[in-house]
N, C-alpha and C positions, 0 to 999 in steps of 0.2 A: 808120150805122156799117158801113164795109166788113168783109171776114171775116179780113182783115190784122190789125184793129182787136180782133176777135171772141175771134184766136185770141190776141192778147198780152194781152186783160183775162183769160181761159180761163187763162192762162201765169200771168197776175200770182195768181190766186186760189188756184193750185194750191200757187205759193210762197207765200203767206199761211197756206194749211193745214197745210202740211209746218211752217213756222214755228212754228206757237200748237201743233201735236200736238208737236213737238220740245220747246218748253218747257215745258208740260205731263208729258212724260217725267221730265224734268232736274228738276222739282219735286218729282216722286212718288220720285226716287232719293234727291235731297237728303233729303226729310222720312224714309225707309226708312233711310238714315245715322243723320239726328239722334237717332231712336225708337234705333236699335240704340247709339249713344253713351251715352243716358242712360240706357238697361236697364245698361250697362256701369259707368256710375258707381255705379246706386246699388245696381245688385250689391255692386261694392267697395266701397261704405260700408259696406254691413248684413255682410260677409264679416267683414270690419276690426272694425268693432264687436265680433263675434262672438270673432274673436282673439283682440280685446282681455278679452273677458272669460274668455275660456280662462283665459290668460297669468297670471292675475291670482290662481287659485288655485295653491294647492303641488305640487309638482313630483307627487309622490306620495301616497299613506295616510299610508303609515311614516316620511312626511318632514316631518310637519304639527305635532308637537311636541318631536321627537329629529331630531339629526344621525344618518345612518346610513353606516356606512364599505365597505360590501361591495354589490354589485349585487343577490346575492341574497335580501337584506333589501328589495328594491323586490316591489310587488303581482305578480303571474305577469299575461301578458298575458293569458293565457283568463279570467282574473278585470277585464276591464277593462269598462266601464260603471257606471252607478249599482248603489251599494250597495242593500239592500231600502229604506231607510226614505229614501232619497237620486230622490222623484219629478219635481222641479221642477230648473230649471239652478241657481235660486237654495240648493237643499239639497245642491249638488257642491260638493266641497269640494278635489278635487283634478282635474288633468289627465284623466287615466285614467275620469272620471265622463262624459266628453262622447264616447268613444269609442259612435259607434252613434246618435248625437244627431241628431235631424233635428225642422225648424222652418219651419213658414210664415209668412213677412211677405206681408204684402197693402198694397202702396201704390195709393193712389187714383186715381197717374198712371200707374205703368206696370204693373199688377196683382200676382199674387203672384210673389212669388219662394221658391225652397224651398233650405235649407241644408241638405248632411249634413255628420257631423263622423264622419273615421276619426284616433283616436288609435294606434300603433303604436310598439313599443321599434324603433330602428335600428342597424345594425354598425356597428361602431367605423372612423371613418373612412369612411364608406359610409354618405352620407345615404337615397341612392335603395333603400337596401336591406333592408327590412323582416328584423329578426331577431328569430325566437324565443327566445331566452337574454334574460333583461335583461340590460340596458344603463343608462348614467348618461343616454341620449340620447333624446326623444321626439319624435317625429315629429307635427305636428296636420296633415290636410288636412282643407279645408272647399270643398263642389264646393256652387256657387252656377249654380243654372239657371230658366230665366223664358222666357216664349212668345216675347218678342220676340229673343230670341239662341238661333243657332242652335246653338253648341257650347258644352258646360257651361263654367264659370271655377273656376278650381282654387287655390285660397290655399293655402302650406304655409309652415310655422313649426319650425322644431327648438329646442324646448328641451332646457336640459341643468343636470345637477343639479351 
C-alpha cells in the first residue's frame, strides 16, 4: 500500500468516526426530547386529574347547601385552606380547601413529580389579577415540576360562581 492509498484509508476512517460520533449525538438529543415529551404529558395528566378533582367540589363553604346573593357572604381569602377537621383532599369539600396544597406522585418511569395548588379570589374582568375583596371568581393554579423538565408547568382554571 502506497501513502496515496495510506492517507485516503486515514481520510475514509476519519469520516467513518465523525459519522457514528454525529449519530451517536443525534440519538442522545432525540432520546433528551422524547424523556422531556413525556415528563410533559404525564405532568398534564396528574395536573388535569388534579383540576379535575378541584372542579368537582363547591364553589365555596357558604355555597355548599344555600344560594348566596352577595360577595361578601363568600369565605375571606386569609381564611382559605382546609378547615381544622378538613386533613386529607378527600375531607375538602370546597375550592378554597386546596389553596396551599402540595402533593407528590412518584411514577415508576419518569420519577416524582410535585403539584402545588394556589387558589386565589380575581378582579372582576381581570383574570391575571389577584384581588383581595371577594369576588364571584376563583382563580386555581396548579405548578407541576419534575427533574426531567427544566421549567415548572403551570395549569390555571377560573371558576365562577
Amino acid at each position: 500500500m502506497n501513502g496515496g492509498q495510506q492517507l485516503m484509508v486515514l481520510g475514509a476512517l476519519v469520516m467513518l468516526s465523525y459519522l457514528v460520533l454525529s449519530i451517536g449525538n443525534t440519538s442522545n438529543v432525540q432520546l433528551e426530547a422524547a424523556l422531556l415529551n413525556e415528563s410533559i404529558i404525564s405532568g398534564s395528566a396528574l395536573a388535569q386529574s388534579l383540576m379535575e378533582e378541584i372542579q368537582s367540589r363547591a364553589f365555596d363553604e357558604n355555597t355548599i347547601s344555600q344560594a348566596i346573593a352577595s360577595s361578601d357572604e363568600l369565605t375571606s381569602s386569609n381564611s382559605f385552606g382546609p378547615d381544622g377537621e378538613e386533613v386529607a383532599p378527600s375531607d375538602f369539600n370546597d375550592i378554597d380547601d386546596y389553596d396551599g396544597y402540595s402533593v407528590t406522585y412518584s411514577l415508576s418511569r419518569m420519577g416524582e413529580f410535585s403539584a402545588e395548588v394556589d387558589v386565589y379570589y380575581i378582579a372582576e374582568f381581570e383574570p391575571e389579577t389577584p384581588s383581595l375583596e371577594r369576588t364571584f371568581s376563583k382563580r386555581i393554579d396548579i405548578t407541576i415540576s419534575n427533574a426531567a423538565i427544566d421549567a415548572n408547568i403551570v395549569f390555571t382554571s377560573i371558576v365562577s360562581y
